[in-house]
N, CA, C and O atoms as a Tripos MOL2 file, in Angstrom:
@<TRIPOS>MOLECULE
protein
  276   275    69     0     0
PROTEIN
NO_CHARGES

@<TRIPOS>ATOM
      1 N         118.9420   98.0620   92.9150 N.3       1 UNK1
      2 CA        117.8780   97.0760   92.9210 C.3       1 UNK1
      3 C         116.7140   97.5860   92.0700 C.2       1 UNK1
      4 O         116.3600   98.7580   92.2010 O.2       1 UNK1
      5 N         116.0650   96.7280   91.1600 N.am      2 UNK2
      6 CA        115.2190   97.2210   90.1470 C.3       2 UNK2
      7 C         113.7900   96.7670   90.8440 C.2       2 UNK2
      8 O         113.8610   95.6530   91.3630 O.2       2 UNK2
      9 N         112.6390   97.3540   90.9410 N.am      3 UNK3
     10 CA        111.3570   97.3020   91.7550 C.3       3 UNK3
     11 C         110.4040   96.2430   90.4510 C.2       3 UNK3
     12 O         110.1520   96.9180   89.4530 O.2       3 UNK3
     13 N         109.8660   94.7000   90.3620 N.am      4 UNK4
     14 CA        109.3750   94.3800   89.5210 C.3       4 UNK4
     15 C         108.4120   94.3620   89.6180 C.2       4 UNK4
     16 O         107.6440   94.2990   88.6590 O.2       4 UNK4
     17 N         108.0000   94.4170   91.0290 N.am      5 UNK5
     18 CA        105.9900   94.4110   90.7220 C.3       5 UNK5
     19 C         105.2740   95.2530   89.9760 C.2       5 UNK5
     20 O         104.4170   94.6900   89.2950 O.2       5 UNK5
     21 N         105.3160   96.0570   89.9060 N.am      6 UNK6
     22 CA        104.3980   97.2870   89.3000 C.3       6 UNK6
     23 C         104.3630   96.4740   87.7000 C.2       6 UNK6
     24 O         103.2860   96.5590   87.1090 O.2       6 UNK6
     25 N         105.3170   95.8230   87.1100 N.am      7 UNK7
     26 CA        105.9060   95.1350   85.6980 C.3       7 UNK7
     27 C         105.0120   93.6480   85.7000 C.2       7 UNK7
     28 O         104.3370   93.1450   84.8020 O.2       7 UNK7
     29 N         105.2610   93.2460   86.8830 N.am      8 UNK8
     30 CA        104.7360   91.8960   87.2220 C.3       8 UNK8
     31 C         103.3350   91.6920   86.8280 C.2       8 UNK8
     32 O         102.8320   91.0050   85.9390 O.2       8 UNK8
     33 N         102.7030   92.6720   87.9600 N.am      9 UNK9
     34 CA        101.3600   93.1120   87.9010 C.3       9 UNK9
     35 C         100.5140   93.5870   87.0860 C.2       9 UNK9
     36 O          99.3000   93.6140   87.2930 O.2       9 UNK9
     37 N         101.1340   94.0410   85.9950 N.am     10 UNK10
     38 CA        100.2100   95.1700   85.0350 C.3      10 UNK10
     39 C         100.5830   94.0560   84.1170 C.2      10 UNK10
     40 O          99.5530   93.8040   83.4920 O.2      10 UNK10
     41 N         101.6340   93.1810   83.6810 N.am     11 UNK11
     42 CA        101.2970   92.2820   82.6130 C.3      11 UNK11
     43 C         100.5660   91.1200   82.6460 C.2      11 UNK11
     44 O         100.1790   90.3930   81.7310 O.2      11 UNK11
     45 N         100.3640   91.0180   84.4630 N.am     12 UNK12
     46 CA         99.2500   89.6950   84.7010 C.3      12 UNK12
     47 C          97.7490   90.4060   84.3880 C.2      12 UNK12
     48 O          97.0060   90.0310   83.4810 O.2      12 UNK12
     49 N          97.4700   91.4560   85.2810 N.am     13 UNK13
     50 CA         96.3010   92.3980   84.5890 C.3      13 UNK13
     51 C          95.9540   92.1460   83.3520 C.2      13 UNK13
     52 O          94.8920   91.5880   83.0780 O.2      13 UNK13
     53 N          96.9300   92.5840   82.3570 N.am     14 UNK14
     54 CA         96.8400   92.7920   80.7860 C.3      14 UNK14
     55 C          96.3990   91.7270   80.5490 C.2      14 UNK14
     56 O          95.3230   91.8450   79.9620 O.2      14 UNK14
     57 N          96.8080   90.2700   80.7780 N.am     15 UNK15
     58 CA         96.4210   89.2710   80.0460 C.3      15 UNK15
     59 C          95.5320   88.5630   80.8980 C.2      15 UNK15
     60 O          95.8270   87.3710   80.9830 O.2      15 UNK15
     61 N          94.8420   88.8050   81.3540 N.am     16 UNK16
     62 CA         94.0830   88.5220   82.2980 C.3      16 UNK16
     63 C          92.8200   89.0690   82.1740 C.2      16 UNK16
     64 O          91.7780   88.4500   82.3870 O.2      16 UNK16
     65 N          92.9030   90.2020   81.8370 N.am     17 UNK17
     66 CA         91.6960   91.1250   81.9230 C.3      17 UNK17
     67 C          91.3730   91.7340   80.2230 C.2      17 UNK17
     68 O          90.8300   92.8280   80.0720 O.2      17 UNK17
     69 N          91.7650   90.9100   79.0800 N.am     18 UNK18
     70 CA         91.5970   91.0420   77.6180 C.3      18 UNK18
     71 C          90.7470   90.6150   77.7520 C.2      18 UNK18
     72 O          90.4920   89.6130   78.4200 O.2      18 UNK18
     73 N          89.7290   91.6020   76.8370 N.am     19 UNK19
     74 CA         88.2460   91.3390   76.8570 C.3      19 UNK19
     75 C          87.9460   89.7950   75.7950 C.2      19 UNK19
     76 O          88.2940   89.6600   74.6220 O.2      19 UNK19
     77 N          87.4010   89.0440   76.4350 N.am     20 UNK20
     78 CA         87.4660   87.9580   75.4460 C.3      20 UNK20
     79 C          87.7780   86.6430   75.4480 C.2      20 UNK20
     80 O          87.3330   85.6610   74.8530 O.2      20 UNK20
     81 N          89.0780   86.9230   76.6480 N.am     21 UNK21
     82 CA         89.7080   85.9270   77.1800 C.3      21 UNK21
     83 C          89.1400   85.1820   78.2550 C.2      21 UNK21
     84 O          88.2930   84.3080   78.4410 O.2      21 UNK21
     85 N          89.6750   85.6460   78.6700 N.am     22 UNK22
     86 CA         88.5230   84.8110   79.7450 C.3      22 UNK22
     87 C          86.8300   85.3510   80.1040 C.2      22 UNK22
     88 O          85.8340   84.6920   80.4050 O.2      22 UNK22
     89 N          86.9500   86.2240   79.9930 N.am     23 UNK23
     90 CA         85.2610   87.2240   80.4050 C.3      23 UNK23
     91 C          85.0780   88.0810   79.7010 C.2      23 UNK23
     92 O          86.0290   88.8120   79.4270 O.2      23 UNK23
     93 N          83.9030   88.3050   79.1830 N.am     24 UNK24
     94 CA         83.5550   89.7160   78.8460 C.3      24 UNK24
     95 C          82.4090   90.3330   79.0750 C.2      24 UNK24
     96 O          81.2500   89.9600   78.8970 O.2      24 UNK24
     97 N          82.9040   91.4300   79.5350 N.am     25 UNK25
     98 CA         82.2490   92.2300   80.4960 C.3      25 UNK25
     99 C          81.5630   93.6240   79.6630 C.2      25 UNK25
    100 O          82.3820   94.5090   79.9090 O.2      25 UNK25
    101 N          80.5250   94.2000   78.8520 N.am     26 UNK26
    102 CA         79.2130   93.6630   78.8090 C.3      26 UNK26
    103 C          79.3320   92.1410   77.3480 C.2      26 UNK26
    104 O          80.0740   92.1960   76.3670 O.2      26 UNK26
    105 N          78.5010   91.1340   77.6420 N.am     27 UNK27
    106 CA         79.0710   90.7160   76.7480 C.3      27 UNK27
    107 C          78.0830   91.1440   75.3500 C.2      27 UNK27
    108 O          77.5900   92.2720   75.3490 O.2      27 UNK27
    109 N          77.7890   90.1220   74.0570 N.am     28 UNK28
    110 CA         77.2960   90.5520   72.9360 C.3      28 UNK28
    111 C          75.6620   90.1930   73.0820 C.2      28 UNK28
    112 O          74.7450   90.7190   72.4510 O.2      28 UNK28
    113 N          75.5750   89.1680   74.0730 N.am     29 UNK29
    114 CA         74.1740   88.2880   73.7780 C.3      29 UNK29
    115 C          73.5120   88.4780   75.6940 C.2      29 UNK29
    116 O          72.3340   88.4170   76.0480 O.2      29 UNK29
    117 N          74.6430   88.6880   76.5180 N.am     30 UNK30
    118 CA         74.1190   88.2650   77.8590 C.3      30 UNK30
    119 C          75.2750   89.5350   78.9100 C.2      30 UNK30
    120 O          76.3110   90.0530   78.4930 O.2      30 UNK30
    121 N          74.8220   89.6740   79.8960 N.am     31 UNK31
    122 CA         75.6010   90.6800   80.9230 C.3      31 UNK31
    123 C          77.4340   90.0700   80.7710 C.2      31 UNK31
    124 O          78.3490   90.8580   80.5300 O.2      31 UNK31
    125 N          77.5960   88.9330   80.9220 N.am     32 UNK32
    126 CA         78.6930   88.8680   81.1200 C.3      32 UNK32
    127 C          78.9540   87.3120   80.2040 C.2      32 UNK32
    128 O          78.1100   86.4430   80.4250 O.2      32 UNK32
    129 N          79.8600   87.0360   79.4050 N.am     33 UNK33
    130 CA         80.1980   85.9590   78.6790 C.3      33 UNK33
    131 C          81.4610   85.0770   78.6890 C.2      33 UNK33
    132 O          82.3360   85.6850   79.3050 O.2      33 UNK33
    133 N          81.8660   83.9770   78.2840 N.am     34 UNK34
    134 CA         82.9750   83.7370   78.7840 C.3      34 UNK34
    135 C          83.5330   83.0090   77.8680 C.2      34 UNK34
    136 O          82.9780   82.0750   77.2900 O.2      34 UNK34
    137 N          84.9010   83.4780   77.6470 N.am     35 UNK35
    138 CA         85.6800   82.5390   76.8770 C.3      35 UNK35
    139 C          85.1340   82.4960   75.1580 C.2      35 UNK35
    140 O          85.2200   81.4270   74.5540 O.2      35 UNK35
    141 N          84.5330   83.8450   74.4020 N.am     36 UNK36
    142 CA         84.0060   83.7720   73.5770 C.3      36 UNK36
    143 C          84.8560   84.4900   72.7630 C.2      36 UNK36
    144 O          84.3310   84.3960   71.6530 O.2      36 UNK36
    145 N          85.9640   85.2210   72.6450 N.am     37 UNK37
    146 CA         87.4060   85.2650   71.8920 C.3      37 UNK37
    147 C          86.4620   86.9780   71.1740 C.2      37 UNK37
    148 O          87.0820   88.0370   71.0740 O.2      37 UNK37
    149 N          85.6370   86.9000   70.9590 N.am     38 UNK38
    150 CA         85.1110   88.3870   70.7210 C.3      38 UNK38
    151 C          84.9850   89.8110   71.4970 C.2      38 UNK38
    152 O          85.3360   89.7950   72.6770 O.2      38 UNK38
    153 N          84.5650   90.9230   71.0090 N.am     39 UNK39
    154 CA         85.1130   92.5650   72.1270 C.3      39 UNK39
    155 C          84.1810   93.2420   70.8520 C.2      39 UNK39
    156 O          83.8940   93.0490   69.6710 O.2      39 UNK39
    157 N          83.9140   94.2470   72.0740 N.am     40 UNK40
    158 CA         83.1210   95.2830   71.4690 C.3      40 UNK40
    159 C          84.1100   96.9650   71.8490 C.2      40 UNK40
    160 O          85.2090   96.9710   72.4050 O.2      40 UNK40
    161 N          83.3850   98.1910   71.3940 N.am     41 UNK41
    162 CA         84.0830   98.9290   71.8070 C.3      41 UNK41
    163 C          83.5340   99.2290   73.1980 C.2      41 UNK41
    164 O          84.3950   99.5910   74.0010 O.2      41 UNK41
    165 N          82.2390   99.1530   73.6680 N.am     42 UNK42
    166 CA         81.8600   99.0390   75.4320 C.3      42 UNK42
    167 C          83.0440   98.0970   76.2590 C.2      42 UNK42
    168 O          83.6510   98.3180   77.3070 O.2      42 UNK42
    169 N          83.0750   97.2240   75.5270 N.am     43 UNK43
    170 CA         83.3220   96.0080   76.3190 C.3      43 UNK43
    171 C          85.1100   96.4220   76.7260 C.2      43 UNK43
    172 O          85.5230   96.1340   77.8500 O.2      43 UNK43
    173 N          85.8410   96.9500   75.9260 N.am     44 UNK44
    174 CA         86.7980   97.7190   76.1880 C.3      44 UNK44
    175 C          86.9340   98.6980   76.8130 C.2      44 UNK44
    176 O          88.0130   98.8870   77.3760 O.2      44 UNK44
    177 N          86.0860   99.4600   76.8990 N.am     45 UNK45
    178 CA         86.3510  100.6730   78.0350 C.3      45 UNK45
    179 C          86.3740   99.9730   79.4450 C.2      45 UNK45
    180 O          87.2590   99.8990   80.2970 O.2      45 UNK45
    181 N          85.2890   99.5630   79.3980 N.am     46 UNK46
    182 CA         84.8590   99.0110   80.6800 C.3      46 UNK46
    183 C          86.5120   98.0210   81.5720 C.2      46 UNK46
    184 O          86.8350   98.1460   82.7530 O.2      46 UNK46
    185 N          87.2270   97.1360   80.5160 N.am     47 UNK47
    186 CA         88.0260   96.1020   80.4990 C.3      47 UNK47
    187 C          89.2300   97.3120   81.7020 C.2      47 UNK47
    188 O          89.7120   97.1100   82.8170 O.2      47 UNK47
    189 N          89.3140   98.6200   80.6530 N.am     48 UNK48
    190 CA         90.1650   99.2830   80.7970 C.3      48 UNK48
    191 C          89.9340  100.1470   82.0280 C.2      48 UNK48
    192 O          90.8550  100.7160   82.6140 O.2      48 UNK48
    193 N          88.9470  100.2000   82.3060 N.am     49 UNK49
    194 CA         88.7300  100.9610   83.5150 C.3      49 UNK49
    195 C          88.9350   99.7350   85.2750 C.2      49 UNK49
    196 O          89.4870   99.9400   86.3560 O.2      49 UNK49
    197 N          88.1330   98.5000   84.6800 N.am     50 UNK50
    198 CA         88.5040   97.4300   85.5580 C.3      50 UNK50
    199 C          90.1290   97.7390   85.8390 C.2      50 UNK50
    200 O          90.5460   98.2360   86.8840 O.2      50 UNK50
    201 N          90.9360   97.3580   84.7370 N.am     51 UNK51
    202 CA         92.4850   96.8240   84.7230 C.3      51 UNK51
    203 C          93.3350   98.5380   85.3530 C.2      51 UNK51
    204 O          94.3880   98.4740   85.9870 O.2      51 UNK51
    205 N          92.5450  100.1600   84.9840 N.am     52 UNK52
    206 CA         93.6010  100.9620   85.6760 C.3      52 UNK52
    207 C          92.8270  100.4180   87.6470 C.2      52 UNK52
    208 O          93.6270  100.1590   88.5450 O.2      52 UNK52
    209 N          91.4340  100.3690   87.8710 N.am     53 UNK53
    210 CA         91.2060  100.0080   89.4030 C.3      53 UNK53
    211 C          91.8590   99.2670   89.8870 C.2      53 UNK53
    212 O          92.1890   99.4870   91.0520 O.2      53 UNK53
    213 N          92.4590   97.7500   89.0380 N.am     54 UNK54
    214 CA         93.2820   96.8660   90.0520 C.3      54 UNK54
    215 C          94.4570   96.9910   90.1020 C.2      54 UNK54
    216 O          95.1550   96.4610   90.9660 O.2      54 UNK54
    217 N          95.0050   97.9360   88.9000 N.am     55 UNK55
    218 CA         96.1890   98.3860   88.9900 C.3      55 UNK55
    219 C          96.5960   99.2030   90.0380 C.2      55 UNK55
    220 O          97.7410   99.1160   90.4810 O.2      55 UNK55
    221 N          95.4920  100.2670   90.6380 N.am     56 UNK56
    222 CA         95.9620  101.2100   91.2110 C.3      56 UNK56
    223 C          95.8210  100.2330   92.7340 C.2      56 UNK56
    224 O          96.6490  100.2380   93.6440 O.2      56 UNK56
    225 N          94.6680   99.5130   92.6920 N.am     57 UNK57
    226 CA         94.5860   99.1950   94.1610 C.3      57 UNK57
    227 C          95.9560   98.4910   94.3130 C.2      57 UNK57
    228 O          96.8180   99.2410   94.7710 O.2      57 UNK57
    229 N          96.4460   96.9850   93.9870 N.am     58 UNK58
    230 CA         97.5670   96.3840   93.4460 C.3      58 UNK58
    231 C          99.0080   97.5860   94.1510 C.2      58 UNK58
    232 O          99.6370   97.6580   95.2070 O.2      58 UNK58
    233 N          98.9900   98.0580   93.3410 N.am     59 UNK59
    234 CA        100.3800   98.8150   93.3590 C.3      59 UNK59
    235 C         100.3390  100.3120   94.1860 C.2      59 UNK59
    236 O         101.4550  100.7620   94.4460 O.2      59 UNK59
    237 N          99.0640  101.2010   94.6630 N.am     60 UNK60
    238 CA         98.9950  102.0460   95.7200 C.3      60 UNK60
    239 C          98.6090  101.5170   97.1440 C.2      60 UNK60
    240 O          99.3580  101.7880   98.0820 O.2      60 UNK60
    241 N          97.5310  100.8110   97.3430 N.am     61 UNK61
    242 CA         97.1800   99.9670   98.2040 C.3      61 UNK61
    243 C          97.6260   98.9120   99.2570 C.2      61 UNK61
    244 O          97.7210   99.0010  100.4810 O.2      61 UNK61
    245 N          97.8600   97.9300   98.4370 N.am     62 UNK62
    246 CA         98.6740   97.0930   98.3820 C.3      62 UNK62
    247 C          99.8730   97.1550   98.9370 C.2      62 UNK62
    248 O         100.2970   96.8180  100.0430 O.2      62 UNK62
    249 N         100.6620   97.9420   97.4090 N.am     63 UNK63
    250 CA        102.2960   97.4900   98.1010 C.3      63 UNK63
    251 C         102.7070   96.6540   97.6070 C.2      63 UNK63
    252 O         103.0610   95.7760   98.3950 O.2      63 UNK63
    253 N         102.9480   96.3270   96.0590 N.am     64 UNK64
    254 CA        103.5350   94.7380   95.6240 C.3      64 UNK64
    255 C         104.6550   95.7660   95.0030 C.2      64 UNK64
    256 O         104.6450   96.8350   94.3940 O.2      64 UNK64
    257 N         105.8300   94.6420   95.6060 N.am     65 UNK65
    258 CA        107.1680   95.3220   95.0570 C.3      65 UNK65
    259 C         107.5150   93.6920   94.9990 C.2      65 UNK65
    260 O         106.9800   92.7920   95.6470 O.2      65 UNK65
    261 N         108.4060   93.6190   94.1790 N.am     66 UNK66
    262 CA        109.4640   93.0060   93.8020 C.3      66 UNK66
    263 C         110.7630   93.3280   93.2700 C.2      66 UNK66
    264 O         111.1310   93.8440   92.2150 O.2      66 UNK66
    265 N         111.5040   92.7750   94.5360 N.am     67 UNK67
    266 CA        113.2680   93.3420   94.1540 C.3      67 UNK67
    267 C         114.0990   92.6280   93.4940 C.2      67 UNK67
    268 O         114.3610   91.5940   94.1070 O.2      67 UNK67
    269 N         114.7320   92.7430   92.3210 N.am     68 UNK68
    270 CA        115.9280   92.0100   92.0030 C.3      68 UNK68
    271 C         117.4980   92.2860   92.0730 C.2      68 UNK68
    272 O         117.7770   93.2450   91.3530 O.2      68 UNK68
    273 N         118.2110   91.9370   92.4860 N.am     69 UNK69
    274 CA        119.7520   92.3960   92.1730 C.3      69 UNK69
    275 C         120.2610   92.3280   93.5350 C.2      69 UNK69
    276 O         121.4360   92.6080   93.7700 O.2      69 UNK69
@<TRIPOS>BOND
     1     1     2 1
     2     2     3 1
     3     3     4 2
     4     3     5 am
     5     5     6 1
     6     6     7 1
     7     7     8 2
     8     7     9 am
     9     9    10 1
    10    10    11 1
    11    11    12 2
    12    11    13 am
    13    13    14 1
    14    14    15 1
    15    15    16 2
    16    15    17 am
    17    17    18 1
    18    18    19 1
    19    19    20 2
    20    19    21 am
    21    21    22 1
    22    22    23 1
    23    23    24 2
    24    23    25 am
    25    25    26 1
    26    26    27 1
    27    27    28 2
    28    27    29 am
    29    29    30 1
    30    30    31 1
    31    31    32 2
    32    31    33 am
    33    33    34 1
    34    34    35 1
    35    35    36 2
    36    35    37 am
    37    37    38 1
    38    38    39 1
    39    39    40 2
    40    39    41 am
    41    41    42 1
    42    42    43 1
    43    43    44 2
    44    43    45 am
    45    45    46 1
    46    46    47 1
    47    47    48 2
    48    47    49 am
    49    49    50 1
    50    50    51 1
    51    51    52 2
    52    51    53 am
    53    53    54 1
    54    54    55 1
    55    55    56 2
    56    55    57 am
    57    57    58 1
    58    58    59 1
    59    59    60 2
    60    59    61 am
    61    61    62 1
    62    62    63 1
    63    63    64 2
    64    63    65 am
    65    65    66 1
    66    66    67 1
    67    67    68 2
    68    67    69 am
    69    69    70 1
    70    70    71 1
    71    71    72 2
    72    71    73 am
    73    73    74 1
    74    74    75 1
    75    75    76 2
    76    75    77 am
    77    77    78 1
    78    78    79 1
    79    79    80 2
    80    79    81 am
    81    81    82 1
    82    82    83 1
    83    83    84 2
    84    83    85 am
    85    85    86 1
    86    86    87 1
    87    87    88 2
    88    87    89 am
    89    89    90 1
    90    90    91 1
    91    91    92 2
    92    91    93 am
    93    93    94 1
    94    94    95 1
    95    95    96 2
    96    95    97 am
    97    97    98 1
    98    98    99 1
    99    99   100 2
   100    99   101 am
   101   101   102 1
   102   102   103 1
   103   103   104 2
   104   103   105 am
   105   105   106 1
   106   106   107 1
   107   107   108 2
   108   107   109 am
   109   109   110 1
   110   110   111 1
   111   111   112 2
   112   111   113 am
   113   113   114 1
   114   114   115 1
   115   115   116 2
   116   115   117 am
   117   117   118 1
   118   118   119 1
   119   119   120 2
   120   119   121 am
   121   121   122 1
   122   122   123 1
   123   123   124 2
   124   123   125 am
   125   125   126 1
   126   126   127 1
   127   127   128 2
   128   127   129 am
   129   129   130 1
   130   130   131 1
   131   131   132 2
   132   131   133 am
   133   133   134 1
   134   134   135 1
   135   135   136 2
   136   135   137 am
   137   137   138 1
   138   138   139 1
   139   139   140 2
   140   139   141 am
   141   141   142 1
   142   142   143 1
   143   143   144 2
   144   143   145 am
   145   145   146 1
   146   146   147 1
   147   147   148 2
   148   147   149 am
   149   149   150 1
   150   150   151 1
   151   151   152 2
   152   151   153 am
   153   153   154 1
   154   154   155 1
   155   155   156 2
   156   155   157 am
   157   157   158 1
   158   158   159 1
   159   159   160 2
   160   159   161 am
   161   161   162 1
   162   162   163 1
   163   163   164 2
   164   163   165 am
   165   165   166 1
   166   166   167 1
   167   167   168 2
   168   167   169 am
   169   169   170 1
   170   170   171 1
   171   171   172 2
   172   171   173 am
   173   173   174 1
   174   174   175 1
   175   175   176 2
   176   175   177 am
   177   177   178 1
   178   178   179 1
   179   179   180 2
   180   179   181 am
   181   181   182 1
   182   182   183 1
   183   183   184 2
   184   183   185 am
   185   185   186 1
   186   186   187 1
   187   187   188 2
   188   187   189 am
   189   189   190 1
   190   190   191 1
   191   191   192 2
   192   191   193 am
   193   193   194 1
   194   194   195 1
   195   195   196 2
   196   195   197 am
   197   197   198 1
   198   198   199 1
   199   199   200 2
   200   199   201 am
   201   201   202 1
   202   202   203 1
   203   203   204 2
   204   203   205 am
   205   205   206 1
   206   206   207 1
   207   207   208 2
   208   207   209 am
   209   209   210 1
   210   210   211 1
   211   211   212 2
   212   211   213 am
   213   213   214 1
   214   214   215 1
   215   215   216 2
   216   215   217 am
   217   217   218 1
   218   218   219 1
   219   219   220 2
   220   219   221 am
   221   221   222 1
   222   222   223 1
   223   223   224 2
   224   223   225 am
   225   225   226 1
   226   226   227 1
   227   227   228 2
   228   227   229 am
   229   229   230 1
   230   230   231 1
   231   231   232 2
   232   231   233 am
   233   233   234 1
   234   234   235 1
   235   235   236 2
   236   235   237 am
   237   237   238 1
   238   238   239 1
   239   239   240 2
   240   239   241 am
   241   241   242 1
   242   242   243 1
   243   243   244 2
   244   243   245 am
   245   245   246 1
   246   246   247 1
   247   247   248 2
   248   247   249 am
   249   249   250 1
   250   250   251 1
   251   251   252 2
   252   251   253 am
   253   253   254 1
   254   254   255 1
   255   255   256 2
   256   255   257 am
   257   257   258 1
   258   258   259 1
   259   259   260 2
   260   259   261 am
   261   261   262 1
   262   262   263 1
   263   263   264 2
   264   263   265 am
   265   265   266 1
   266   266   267 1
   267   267   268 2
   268   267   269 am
   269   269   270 1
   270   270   271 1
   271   271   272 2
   272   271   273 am
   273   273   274 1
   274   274   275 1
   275   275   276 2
@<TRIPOS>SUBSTRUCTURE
     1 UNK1         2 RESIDUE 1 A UNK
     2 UNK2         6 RESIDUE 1 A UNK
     3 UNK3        10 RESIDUE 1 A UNK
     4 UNK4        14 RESIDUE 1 A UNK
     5 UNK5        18 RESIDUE 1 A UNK
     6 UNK6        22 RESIDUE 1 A UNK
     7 UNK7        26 RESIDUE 1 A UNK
     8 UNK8        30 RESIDUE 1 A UNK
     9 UNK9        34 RESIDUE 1 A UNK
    10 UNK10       38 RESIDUE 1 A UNK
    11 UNK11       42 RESIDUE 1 A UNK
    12 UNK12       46 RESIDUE 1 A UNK
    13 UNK13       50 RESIDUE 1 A UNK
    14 UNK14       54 RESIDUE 1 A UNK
    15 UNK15       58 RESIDUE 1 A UNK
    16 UNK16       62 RESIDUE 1 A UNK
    17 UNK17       66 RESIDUE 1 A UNK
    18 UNK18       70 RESIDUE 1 A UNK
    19 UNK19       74 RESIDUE 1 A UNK
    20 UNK20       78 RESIDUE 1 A UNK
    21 UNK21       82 RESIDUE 1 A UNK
    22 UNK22       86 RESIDUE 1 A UNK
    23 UNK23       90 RESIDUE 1 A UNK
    24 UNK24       94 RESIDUE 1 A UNK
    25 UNK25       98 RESIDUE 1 A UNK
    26 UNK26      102 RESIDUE 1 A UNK
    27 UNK27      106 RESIDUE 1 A UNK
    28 UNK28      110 RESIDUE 1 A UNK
    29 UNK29      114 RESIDUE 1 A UNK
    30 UNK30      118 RESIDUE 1 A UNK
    31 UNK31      122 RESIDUE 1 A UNK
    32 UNK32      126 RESIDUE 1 A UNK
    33 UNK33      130 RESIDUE 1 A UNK
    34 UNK34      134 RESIDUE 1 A UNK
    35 UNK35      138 RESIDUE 1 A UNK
    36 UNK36      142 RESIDUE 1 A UNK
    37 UNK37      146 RESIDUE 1 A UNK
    38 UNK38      150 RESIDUE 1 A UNK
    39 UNK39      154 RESIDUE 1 A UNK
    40 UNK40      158 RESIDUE 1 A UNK
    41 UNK41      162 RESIDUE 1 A UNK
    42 UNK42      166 RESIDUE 1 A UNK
    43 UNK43      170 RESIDUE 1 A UNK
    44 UNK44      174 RESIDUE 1 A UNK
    45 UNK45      178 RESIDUE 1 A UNK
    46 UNK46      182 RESIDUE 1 A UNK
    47 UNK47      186 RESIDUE 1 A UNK
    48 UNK48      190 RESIDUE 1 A UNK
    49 UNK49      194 RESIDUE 1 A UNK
    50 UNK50      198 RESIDUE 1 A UNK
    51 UNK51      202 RESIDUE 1 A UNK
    52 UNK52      206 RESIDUE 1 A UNK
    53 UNK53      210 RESIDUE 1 A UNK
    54 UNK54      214 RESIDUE 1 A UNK
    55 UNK55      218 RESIDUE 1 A UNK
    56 UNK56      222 RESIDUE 1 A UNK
    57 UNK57      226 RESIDUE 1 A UNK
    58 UNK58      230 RESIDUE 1 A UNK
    59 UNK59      234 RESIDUE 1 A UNK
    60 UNK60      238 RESIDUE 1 A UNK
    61 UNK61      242 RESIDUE 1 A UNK
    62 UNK62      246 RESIDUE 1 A UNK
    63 UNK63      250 RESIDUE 1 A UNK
    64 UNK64      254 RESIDUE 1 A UNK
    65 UNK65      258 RESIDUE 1 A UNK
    66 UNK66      262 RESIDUE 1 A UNK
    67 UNK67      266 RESIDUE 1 A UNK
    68 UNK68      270 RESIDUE 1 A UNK
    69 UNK69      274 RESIDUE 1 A UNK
């Protein structure tokens, strides 16, 4: 049986949490912006530090498994 959450999870994260896409977190003009398709190099660390926290909570915390087979 192959475990899919950890797969599941980190590619909903990923696209979810691209700076730009939906939020950005600091943004260029204001604290937080939305839906403005632009990134800074702050605005990336930050993205990346968000996305390893919900990762870890998500998948240590949590407990999301998904089984197939």
């Amino acid at each position: 049986m192959a475990d899919w959450g950890p797969v599941v999870v980190a590619v909903l994260l990923f696209v979810l949490l691209s700076p730009g896409l939906l939020f950005q977190l600091p943004g260029k003009g204001r604290v937080v912006e939305f839906v403005n398709m632009q990134t800074s190099g702050i605005s990336i660390l930050v993205h990346a530090v968000l996305f390893f926290a919900l990762l870890t909570i998500f998948l240590i915390v949590v407990g999301v498994h998904i089984y197939t087979g």
